[in-house]
TORDREN-929432 format. One record per residue: residue in three letters; x, y, z of N, C-alpha, C in turn. Coordinates in steps of 0.1 Angstrom, whole numbers, plus 5000, padded with zeros to 4 digits. Each point is the difference from the previous one (the first is absolute). Layout:
<nodes>
AlaXYZXYZXYZ
...
</nodes>
This chain:
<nodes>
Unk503949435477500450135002501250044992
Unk501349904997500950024998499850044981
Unk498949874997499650024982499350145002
Unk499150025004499750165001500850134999
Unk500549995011501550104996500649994989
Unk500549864992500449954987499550114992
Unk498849964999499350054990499750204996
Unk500250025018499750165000501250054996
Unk501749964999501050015001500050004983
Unk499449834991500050034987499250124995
Unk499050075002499250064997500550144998
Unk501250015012500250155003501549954984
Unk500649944999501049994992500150024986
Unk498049935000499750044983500050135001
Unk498950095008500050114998500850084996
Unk500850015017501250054995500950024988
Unk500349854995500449994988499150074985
Unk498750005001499250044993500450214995
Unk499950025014500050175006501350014990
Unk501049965009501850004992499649984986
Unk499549944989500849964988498350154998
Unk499250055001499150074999500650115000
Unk500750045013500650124999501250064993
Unk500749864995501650014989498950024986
Unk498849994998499750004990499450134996
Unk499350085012499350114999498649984995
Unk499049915000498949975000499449875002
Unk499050025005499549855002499249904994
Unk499650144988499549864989499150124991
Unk500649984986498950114991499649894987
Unk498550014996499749924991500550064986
Unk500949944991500150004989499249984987
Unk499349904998498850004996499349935007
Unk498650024988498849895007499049984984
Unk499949874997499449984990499349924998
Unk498950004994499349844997500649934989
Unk499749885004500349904989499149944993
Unk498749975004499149904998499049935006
Unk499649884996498949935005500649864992
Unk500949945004500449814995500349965010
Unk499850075011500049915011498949925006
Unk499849945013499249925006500549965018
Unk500250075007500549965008499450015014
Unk498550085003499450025010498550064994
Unk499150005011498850014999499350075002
Unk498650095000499550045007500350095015
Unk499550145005500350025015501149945002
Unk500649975010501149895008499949854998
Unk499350024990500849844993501250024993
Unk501149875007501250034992500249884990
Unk499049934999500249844988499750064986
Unk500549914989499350104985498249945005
Unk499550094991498549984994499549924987
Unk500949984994500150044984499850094995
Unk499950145004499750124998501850114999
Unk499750094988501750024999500550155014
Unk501049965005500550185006500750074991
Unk499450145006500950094997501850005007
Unk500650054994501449965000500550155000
Unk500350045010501250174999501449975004
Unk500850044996501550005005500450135004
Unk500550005012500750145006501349995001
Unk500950104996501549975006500350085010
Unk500850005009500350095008501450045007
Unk500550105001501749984996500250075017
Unk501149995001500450055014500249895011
Unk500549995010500149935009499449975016
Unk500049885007498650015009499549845003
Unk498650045002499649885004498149994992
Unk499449974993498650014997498749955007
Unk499350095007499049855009498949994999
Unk499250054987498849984993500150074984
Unk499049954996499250104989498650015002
Unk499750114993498550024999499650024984
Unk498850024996499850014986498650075000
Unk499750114997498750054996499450034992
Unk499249954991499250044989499150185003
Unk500750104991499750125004498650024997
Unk499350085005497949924998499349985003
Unk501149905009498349885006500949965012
Unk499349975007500049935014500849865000
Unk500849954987500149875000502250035005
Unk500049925010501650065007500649834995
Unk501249945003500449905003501550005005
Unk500449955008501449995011500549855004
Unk500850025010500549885007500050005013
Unk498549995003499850025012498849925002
Unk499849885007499149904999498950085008
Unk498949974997498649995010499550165000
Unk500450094992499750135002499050064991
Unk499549934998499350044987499550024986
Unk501350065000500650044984500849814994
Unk500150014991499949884987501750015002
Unk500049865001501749925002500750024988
Unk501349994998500850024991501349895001
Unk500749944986501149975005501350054992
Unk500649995009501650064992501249965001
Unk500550004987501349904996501150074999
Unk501150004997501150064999500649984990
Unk501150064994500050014986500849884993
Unk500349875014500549874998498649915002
Unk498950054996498649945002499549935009
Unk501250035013499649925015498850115009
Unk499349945005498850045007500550065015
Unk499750164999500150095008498949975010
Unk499049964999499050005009499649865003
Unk499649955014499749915005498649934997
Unk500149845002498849984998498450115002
Unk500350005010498350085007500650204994
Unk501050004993499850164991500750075006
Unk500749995014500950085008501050044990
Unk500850125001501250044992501149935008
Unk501049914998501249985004501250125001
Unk500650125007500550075001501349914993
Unk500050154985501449974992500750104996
Unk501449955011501150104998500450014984
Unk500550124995500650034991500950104995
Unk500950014992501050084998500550014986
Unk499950174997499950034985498950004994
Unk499149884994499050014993499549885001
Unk498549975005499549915001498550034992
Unk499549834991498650044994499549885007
Unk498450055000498649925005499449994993
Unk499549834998498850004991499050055005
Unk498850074999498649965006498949964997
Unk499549855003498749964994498650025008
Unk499250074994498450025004498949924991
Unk499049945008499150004994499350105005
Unk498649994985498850105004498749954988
Unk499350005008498350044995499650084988
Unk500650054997500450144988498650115010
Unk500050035010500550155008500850094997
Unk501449944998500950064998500450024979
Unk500249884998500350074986499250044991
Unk498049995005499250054991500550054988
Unk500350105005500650124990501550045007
Unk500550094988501450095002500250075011
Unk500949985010500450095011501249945005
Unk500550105008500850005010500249885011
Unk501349964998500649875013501250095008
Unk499650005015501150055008500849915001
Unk501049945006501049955009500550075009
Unk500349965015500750005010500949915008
Unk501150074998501049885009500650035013
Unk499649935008500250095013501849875006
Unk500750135007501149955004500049975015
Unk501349955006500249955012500150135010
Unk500150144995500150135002498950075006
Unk498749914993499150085000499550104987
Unk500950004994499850084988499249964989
Unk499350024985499149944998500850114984
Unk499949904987500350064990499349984989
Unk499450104987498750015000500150014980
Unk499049914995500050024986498849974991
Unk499650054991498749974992500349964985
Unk499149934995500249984986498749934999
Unk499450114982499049934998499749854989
Unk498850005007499649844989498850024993
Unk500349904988498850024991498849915004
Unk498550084999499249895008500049864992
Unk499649875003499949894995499149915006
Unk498150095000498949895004500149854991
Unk500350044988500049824995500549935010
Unk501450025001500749885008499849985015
Unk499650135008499549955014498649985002
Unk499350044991498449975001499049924992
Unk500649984984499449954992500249845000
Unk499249924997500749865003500749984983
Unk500649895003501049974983498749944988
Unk500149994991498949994987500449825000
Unk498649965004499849834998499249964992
Unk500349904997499249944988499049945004
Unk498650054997498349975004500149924994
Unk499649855010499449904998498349994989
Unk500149914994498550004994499150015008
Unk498850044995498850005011499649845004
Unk500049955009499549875007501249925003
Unk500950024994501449965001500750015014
Unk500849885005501250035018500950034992
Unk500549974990501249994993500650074986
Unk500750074998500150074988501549964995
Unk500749964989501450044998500350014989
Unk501150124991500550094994501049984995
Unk500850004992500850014993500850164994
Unk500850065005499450104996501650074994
Unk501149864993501150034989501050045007
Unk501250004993501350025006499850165010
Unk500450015013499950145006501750035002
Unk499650095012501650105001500649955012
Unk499749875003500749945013501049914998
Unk500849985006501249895000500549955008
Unk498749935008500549965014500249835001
Unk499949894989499949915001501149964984
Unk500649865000500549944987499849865001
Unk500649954989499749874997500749895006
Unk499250035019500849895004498949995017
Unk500149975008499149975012500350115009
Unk501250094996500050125011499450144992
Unk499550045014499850114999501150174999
Unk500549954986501150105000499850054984
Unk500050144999500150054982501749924992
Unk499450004990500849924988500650144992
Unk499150154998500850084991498549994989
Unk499349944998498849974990498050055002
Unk499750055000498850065001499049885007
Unk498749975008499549915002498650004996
Unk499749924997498550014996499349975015
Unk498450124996499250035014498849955000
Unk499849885004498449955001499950075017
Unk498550034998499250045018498949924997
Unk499349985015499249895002499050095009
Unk498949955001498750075009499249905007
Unk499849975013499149865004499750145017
Unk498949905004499750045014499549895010
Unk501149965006500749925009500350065015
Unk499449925009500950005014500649885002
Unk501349985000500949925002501450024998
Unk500649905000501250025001500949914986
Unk500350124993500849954985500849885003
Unk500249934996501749905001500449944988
Unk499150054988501249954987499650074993
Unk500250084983499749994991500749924988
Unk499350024989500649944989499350024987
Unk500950024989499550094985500249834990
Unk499449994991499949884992498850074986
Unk501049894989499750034988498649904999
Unk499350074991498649875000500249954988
Unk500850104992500149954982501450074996
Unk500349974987501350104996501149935006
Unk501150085005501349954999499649985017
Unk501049895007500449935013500350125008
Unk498750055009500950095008499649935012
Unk501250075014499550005014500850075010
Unk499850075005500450095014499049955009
Unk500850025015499349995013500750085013
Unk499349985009501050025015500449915008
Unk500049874992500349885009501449994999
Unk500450005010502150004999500549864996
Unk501149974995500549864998499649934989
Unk499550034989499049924996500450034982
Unk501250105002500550064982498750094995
Unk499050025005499050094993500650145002
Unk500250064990499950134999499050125010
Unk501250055006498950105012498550044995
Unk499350055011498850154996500750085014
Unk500050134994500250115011498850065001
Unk499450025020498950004995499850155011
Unk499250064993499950155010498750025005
Unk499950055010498550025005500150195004
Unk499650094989500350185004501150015001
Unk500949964992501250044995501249945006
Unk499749885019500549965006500549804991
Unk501149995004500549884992499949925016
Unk498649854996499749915012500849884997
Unk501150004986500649875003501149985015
Unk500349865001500849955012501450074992
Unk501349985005501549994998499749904989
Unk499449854999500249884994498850024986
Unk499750084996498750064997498749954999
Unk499749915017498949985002499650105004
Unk498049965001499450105004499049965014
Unk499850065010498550005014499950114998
Unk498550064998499650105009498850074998
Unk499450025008498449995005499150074991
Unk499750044992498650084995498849995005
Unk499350135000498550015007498950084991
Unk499549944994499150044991500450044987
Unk500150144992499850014988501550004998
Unk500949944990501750025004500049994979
Unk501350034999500950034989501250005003
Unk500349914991501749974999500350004988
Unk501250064999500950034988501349874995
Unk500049924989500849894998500950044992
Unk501550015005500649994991500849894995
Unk500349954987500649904998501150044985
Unk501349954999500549994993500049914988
Unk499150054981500050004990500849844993
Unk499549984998500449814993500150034987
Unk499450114995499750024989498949974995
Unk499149945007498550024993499150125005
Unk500350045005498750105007500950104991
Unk501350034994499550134991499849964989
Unk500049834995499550024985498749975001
Unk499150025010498750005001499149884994
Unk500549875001499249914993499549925010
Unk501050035010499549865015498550025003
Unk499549965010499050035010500149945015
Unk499550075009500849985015499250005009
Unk499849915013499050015006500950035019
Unk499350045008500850035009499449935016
Unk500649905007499549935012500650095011
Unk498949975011500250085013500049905008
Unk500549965010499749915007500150005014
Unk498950035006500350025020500049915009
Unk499850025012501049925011499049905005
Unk498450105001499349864998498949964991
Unk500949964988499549904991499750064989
Unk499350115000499450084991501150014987
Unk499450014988500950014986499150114991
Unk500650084994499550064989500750024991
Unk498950004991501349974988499250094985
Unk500650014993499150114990501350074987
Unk498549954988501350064989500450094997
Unk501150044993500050185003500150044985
Unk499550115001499850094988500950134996
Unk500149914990501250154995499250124999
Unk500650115007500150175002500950105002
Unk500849944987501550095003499850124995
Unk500750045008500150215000500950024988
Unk499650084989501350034988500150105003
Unk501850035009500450115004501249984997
Unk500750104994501249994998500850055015
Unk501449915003500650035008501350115001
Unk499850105002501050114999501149985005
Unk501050054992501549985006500050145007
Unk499550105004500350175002500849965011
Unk500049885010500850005009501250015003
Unk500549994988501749974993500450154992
Unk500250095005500250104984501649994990
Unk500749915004501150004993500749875004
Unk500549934986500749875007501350014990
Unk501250074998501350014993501049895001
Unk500349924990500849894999501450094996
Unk501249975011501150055000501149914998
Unk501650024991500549924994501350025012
Unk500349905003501049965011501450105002
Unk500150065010500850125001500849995010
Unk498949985015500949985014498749955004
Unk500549945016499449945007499749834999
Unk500949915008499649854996499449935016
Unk498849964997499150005012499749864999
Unk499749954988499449854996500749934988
Unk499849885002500449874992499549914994
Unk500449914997499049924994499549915008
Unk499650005009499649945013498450095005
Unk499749925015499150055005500950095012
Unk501050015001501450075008499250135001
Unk500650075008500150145000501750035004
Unk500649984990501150044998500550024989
Unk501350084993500550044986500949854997
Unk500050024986500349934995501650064988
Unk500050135009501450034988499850104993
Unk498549994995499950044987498750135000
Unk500250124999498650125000499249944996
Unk498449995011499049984996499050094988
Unk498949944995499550144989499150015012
Unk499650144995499050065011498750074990
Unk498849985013498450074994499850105011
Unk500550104995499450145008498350015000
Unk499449985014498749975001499150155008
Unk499250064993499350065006498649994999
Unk499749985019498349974997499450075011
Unk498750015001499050055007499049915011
Unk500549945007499149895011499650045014
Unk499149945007500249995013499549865006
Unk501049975011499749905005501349894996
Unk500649925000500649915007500449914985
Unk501750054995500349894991500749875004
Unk499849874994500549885007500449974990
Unk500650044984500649944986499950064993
Unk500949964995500550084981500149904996
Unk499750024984500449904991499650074986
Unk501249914992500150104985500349834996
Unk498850064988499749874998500149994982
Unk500649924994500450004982498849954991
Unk499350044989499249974994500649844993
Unk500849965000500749914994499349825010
Unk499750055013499249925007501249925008
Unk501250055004501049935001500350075009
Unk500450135004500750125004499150045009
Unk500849975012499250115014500949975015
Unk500150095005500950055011499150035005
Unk499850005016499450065011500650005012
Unk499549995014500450025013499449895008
Unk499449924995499949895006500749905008
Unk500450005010501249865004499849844995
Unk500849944999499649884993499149934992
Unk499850084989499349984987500449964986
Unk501550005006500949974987500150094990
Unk499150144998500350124994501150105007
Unk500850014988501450125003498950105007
Unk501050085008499450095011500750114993
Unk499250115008500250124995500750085009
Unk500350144999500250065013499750125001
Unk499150095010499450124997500550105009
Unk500750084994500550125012499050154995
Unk500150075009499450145004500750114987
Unk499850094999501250084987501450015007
Unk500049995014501350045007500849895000
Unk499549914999501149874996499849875012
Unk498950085006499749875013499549894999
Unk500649865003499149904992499149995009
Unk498749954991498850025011499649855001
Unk500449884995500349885001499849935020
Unk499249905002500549935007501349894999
Unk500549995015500849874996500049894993
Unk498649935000499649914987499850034991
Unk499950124996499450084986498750055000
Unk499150015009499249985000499550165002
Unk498950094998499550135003498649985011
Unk500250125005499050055007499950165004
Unk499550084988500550154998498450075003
Unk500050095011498650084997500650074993
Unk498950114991499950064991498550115005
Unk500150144997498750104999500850084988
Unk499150014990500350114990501349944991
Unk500650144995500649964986501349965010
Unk501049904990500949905005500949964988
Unk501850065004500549874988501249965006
Unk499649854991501149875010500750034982
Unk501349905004501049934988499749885000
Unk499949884995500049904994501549954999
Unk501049885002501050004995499549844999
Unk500649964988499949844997501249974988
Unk500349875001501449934994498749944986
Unk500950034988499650004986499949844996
Unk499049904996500049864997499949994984
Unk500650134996500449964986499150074988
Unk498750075010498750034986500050125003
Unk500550065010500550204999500550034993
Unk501449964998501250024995499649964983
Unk499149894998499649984986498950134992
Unk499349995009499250165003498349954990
Unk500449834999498549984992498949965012
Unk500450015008498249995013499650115004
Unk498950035004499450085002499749965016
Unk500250115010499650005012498950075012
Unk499449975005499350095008500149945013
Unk500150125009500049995019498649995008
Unk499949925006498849995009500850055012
Unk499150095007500250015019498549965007
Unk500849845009498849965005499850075016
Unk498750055000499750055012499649875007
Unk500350085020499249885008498349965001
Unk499550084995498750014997499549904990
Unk500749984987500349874990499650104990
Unk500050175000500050074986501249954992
Unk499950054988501450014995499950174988
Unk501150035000500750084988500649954993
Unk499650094987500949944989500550054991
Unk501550004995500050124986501149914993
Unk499850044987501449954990500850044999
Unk501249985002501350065003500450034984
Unk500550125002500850084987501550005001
Unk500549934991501250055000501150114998
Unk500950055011500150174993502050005005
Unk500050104993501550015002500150075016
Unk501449965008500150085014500150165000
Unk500350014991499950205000498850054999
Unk499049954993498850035000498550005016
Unk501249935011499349985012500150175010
Unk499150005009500150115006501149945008
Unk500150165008501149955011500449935012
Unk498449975003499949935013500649844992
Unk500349964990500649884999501350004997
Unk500650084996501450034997501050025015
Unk501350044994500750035013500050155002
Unk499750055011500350145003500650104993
Unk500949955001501550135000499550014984
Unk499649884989500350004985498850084998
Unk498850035010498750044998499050125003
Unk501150045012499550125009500150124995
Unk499450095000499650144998500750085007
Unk501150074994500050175014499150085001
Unk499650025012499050075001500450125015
Unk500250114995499750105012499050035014
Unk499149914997499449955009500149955013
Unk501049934998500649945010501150015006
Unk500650125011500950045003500649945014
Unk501449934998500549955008501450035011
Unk500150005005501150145009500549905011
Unk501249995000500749925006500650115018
Unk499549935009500150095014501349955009
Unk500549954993501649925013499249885005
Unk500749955011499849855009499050035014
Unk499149954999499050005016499150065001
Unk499450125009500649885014498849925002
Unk499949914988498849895000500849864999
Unk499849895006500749854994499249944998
Unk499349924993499649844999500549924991
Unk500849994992500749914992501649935007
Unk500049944995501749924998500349994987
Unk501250004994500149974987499649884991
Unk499649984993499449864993498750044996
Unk499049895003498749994995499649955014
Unk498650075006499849915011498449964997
Unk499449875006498949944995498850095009
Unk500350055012499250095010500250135004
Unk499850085001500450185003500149975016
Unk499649885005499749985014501749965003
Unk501049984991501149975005500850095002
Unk501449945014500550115003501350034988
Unk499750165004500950094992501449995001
Unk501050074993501649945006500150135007
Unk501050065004500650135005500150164993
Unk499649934989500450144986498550045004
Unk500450165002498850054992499650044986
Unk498349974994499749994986500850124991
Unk500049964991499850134987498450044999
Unk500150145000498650085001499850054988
Unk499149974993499450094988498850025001
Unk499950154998499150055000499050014986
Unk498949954998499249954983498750135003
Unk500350074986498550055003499749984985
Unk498650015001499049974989498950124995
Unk500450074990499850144998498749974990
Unk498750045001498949954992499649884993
Unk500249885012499949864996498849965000
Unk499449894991498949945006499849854999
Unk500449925007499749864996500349925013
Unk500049884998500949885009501149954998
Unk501050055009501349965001499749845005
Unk501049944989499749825002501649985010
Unk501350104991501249945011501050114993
Unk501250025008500750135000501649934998
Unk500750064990501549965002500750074998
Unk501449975006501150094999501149944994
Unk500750044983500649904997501150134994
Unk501949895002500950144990500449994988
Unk500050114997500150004984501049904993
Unk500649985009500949934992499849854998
Unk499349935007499049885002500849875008
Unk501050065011500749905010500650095010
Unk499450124996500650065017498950005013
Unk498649904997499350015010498750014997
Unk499049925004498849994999499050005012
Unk499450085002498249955008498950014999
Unk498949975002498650025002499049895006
Unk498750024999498849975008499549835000
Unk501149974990498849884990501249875014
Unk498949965005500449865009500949914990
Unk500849915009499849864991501350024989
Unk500650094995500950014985501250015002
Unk500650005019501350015001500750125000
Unk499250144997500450124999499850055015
Unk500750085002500350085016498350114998
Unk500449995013497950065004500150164999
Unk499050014998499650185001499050045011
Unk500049985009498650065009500150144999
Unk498250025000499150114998499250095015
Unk500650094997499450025012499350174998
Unk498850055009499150104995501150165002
Unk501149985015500150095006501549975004
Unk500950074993501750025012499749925009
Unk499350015011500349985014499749805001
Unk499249964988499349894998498550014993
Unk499149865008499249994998499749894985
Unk500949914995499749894997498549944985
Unk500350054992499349984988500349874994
Unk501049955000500749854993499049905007
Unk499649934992499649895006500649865005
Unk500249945012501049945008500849894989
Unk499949994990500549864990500950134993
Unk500050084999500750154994499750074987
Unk498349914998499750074985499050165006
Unk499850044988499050105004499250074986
Unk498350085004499550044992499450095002
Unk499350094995499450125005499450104990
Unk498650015006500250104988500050135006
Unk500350104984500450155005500150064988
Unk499150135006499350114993500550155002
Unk500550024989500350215004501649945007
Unk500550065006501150055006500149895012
Unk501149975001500149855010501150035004
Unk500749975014501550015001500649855011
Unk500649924995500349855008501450015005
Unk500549945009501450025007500349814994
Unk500949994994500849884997501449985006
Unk500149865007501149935009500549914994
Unk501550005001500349934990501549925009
Unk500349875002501250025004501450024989
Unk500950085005501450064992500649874997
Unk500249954984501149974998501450055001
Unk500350144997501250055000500250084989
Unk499049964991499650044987499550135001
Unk498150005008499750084997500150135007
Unk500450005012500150145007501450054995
Unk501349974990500850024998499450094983
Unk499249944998500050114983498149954995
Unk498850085012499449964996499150044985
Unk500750074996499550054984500449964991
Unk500549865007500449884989499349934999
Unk498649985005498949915002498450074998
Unk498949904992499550044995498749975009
Unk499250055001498449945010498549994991
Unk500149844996498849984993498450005007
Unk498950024997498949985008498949934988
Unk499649875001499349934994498549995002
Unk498950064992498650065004499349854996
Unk498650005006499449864995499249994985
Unk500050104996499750054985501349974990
Unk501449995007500949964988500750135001
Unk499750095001500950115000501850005012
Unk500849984992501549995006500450124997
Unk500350085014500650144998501350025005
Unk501150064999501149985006500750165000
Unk501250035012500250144999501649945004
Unk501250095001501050005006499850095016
Unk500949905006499850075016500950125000
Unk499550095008500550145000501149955015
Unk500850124999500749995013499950155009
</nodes>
């Protein structure tokens, strides 16, 4: 009895508390966007299956800003009858959803876990489907229903894609009378294996044999072997110094962690081999035969014939790779460190076009000597990659793990081993995706004036533009800051009330990436949006009264079309409410465009 009460007692507290931080906010939750991303996922199945299939999901991301509590989604394909939610046993096709720290909002059996939030919160959403739904082009709803009762509402269309939910993947036909077929089919665009027993990319392209047999049983080894020509051998037997096979079955990778392999086939199957290049399979003189070997007893084994595809591999992924001559910024050393060394790094202003999941950079010297990347303990100098705002996007080891959708540019910074500075090697950048694509371009070297402005500093680069009109309103009666930098918008405020500026945006159109307030004089006071840099915060908010646009770490983006008007909070150094038309308000678009105005008083 007494845990019961416990419980009715916690329940009423969340709410409560929910209702309060809902009502200081003035809404309960409005979607900001909603968009697709793709199909590289794998994470559930069919109806209310939540295990992968080998079959890819669709992938949407919603944001949703305001404060509250969330206690489902729904997803409708506009058209057709085909629904999917978080609501087990009802029918409609299970869903799951992650949060924008890639932790799982929904429970085993598909239930939504009710998640509080405050400011701005994003959802992944993964569906499968039958292609019902993405036959063809149309409309995807979303619904997110709150602890309120209230339910908030958005659409965006998708382009149809029968290949990928209905067509099966193109396998290589066995001869007629043949169990067994295998291929050769030349260096491809994957880079999921190197020259060593793990299953990890090296930075190097792999060569793709596929195999064709029709088998019921259960795999437990393979292995690639030269019959003539130069000594080759890869396998999946762990321990043994043979060079890996990575081995895919529909796009799914079935090696172990140790890159062994179990697992069952039933009837007609194809698998994809990748193995990392010895150097005979691209000077084409070896010959290679390929063993299968199952659990009971059975062996096939069969020579393979070369069928390589002559395709050239496009760099379009990369549209620009700018080698910059050491100015500011020291991030790396001569080490695998992620720390300065004293001395300005040179930097490669990178802009590229991807989607899906980068895990490495590397800029690599035609000299066969020279290469940096993000690898941890490889004994290659590390690099270090920040955002154009200056954020390093580095893990603590050095290591990356960046999604990406659409156009994107990082910086490059790395410490000079003597053949920059000489200026006789020649360089080009790979970006390895998690998928084992890669991009690729040759870096040019160019003078720093010649870069746009998203790589420069502000103040030397910005535009006045009338556009942007800034109007300084006195102190309050809004607070959420304290003086300094704070790491959460969730912390408490000091006693001051903010500096109020009022920003409007007179026939704008783009995406604001981050907003600053800096004085002309360049030490009587700085702020803005960009987390992480030690500068005092700016929160954004839609309305005087509130209502919370910043996103809780204190960055923010948005886009905005035609006439826009944002309320900015700022806490008072002493500076600025005393002479604010001493200070200047920059706004940084994701196109590169840096516009700047003086604040009016």
């Amino acid at each position: 009895m007494k845990s019961m009460k416990r419980a009715v007692l916690l329940l009423f507290l969340i709410t409560s508390s929910v209702l309060f931080v809902n009502s200081a906010f003035a809404a309960m939750g409005e979607i900001q966007s909603f968009t697709f991303k793709g199909t590289e996922t794998d994470l559930l199945g069919m109806k209310e299956t939540l295990k992968p299939d080998g079959k890819p999901d669709a992938h949407f991301v919603v944001s949703v800003k305001g404060a509250g509590a969330i206690t489902g989604v729904e997803l409708k394909a506009l058209g057709t009858d085909r629904t999917w939610d978080t609501i087990p046993g009802n029918q409609k096709w299970g869903m799951i959803v992650q949060d924008g720290k890639g932790e799982d909002v929904t429970t085993a059996s598909g239930s939504f876990s009710t998640k509080p939030f405050l400011a701005l919160i994003t959802l992944h959403l993964y569906i499968a489907d039958d292609g019902t739904a993405f036959s063809k082009t149309r409309e995807y709803e979303v619904a997110v229903s709150f602890i309120d009762g209230s339910t908030a509402k958005a659409k965006t269309t998708v382009p149809g894609m029968p290949d990928i939910f209905t067509a099966e993947a193109e396998k290589v036909e066995p001869p007629a009378g043949e169990e067994f077929s295998a291929v050769l089919l030349g260096i491809g665009d994957k880079d999921v294996v190197g020259k060593s027993e793990k299953i990890q990319s090296d930075g190097v392209r792999d060569a793709h044999f596929q195999i064709r047999f029709n088998a019921i049983s259960v795999v437990e080894e393979i292995s690639i072997r030269n019959v003539d020509g130069t000594s080759s051998a890869w396998d999946t037997a762990p321990g043994n110094g043979t060079w890996a096979i990575a081995v895919y079955t529909d796009g799914k990778l079935r090696n172990r962690e140790d890159g062994s392999v179990k697992f069952a086939v039933e009837g007609d199957t194809t698998l994809d081999l990748w193995v990392a290049d010895n150097g005979s399979i691209a000077a084409g003189s070896t010959r290679y035969e390929v063993i299968v070997k199952f659990n009971d007893g059975k062996v096939l084994r069969k020579a393979v014939e070369r069928k390589e595809v002559t395709k050239a591999i496009p760099d379009k992924g990369i549209l620009s790779a700018a080698l910059i001559e050491p100015a500011k910024g020291d991030l790396t050393s001569r080490s695998e460190a992620l720390k300065g060394d004293g001395k300005p790094d040179w930097k490669i202003a990178l802009e590229l076009v991807a989607e899906g999941r980068i895990i490495n950079f590397i800029v690599r010297g035609d000299d066969g000597a020279s290469e940096w990347d993000m690898i941890p303990g490889n004994g290659k100098w590390l690099m270090a990659v920040t955002d154009p705002s200056g954020n390093v996007l580095n893990e603590s080891n050095g290591s990356v793990s960046l999604s990406v959708s659409g156009k994107k540019d990082f910086n490059l910074w790395l410490t000079d081993n003597g053949t920059i500075t000489e200026g006789d090697v020649k360089y080009k950048v790979l970006v390895v995706m998690s998928d084992g694509s890669i991009l690729e371009k040759e870096v040019v070297r160019v003078i720093e004036g010649e870069q746009t402005s998203k790589t420069t500093a502000p103040s030397a680069t910005a535009q006045v533009s009338d556009k942007i009109r800034a109007t300084y309103l006195g102190k309050g009666p809004m607070n959420y800051l304290k003086k300094g930098e704070v790491s959460s918008l969730l912390a408490t405020p000091d006693t001051n009330p903010d500096v109020h500026v009022l920003l409007k945006l007179i026939n704008t159109k783009g995406t604001i990436e981050s907003i600053a307030i800096k004085a002309k004089d360049g030490k009587s006071g700085t702020w803005d949006t960009i987390p992480g840099n030690g500068i005092w915060n700016i929160v954004v908010t839609r309305a005087a009264s509130g209502g919370i646009l910043s996103n809780t770490d204190g960055s923010f983006n948005m886009e905005v079309e035609g006439g826009t008007e944002l309320h900015l909070w700022l806490a008072d150094n002493g500076n600025l409410s005393v002479a604010p038309e001493k200070f200047e308000i920059f706004i940084a678009f994701e196109d590169g465009r840096l516009l700047k105005n003086t604040i009016k008083k």
